[in-house]
Kinemage of the C-alpha trace (Angstrom):
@kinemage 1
@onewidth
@group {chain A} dominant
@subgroup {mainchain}
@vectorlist {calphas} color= white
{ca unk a 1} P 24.515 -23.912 -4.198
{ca unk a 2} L 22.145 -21.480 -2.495
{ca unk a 3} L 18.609 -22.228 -2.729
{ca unk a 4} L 17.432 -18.348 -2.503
{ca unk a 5} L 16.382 -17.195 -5.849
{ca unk a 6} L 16.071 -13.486 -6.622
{ca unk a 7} L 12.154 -13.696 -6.713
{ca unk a 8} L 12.133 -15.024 -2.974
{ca unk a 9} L 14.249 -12.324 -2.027
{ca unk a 10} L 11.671 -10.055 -3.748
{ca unk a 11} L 8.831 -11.657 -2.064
{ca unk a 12} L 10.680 -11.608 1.391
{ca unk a 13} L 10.969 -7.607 0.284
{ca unk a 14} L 7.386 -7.026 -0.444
{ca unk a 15} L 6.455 -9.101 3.142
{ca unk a 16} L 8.618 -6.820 5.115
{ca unk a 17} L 6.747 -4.125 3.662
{ca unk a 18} L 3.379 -5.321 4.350
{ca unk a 19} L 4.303 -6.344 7.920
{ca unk a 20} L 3.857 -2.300 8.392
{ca unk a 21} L -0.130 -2.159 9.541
{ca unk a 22} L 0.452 1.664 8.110
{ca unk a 23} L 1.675 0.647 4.903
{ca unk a 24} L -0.570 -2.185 4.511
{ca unk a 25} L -3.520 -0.091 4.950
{ca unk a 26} L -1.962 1.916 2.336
{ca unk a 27} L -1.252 -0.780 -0.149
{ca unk a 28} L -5.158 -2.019 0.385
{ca unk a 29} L -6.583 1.438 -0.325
{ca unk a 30} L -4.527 2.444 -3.745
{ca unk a 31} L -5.850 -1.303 -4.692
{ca unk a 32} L -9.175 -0.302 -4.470
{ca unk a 33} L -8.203 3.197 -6.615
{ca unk a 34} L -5.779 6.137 -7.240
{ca unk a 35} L -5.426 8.238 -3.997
{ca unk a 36} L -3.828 11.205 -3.275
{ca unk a 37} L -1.432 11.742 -0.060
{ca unk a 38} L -4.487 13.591 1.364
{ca unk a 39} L -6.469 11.133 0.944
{ca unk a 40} L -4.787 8.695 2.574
{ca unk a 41} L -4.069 10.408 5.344
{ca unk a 42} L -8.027 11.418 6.090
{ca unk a 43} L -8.813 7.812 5.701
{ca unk a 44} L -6.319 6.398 8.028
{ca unk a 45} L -6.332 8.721 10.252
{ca unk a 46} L -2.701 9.463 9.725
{ca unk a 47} L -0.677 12.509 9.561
{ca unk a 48} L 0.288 13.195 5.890
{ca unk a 49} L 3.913 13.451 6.307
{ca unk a 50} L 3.776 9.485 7.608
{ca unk a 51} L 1.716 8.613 4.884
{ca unk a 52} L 4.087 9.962 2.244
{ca unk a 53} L 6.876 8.377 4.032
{ca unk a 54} L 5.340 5.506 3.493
{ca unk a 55} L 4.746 6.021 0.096
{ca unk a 56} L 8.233 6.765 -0.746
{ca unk a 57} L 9.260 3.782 0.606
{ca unk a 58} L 6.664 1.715 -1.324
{ca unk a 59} L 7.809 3.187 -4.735
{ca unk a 60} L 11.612 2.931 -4.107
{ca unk a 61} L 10.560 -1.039 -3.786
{ca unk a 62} L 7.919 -0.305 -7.222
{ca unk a 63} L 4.948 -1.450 -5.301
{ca unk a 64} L 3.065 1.922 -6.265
{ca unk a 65} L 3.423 4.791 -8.766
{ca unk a 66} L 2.187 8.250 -9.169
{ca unk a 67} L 0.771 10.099 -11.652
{ca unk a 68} L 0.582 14.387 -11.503
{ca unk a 69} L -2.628 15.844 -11.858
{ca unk a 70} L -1.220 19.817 -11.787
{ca unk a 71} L -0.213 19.976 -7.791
{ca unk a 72} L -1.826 16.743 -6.905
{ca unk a 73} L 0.223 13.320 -7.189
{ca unk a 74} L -2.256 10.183 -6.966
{ca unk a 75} L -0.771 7.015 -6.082
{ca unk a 76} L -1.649 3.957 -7.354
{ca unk a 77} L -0.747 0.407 -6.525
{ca unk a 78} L 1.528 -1.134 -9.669
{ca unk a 79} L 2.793 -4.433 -8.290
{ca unk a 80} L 0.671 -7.540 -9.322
{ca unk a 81} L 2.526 -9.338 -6.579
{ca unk a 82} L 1.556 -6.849 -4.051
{ca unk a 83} L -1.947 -7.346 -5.545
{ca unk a 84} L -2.374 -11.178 -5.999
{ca unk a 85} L -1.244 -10.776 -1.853
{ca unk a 86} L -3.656 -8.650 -0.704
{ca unk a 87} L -6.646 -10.527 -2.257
{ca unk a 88} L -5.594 -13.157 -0.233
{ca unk a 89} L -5.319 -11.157 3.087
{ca unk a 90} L -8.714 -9.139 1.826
{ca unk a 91} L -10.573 -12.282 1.434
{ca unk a 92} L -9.583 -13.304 5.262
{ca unk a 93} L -10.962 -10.035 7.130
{ca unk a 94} L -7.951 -7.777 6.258
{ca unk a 95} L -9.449 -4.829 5.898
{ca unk a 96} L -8.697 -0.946 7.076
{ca unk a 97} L -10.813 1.304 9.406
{ca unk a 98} L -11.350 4.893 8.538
{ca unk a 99} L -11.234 7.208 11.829
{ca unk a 100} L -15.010 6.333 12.424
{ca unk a 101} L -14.068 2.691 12.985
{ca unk a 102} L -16.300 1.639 10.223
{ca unk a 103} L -14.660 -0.736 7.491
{ca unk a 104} L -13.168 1.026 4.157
{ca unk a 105} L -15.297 0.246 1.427
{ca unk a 106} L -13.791 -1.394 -1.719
């Protein structure tokens, strides 16, 4: 009998995916609100092709969805899981820079 259930295999999914620091900071900001590739990338200092590699990844696993505003796609973060998580790594310190080093506001 093997003691893995589908949900921990889930969980072990969504873990792998916040062990990223890129996709972490990701995951933190669409918590906070919808935001488009752009964005993303201005805030974290990152190139917008990695961001929306990231991104892709996140919603093959259903962690975020997008809605289309004309050209513009804004992500947001869908997973409760991924949520319920990342108040618990918020409320120890886990919080992204933007390029000025200065904490993201929530």
């Amino acid at each position: 009998m093997n003691a893995v259930t589908l949900e921990m295999k889930r969980t072990a999914v969504l873990l792998k995916l916040m062990g990223n620091p890129e996709r972490l900071a990701i995951m933190v900001l669409l918590k906070e609100s919808e935001r488009s590739i752009g964005e993303l990338a201005g805030l974290l200092a990152l190139q917008p092709t990695v961001v929306s590699k990231h991104l892709t990844r996140l919603r093959a696993e259903g962690v975020v969805d997008y809605t289309r505003y004309y050209r513009v796609l804004q992500y947001r973060l869908v997973s409760q899981q991924a949520a319920a998580v990342l108040d618990t790594l918020l409320s120890l310190g886990a919080k992204p820079k933007n390029p000025a080093g200065h904490s993201v506001q929530e």
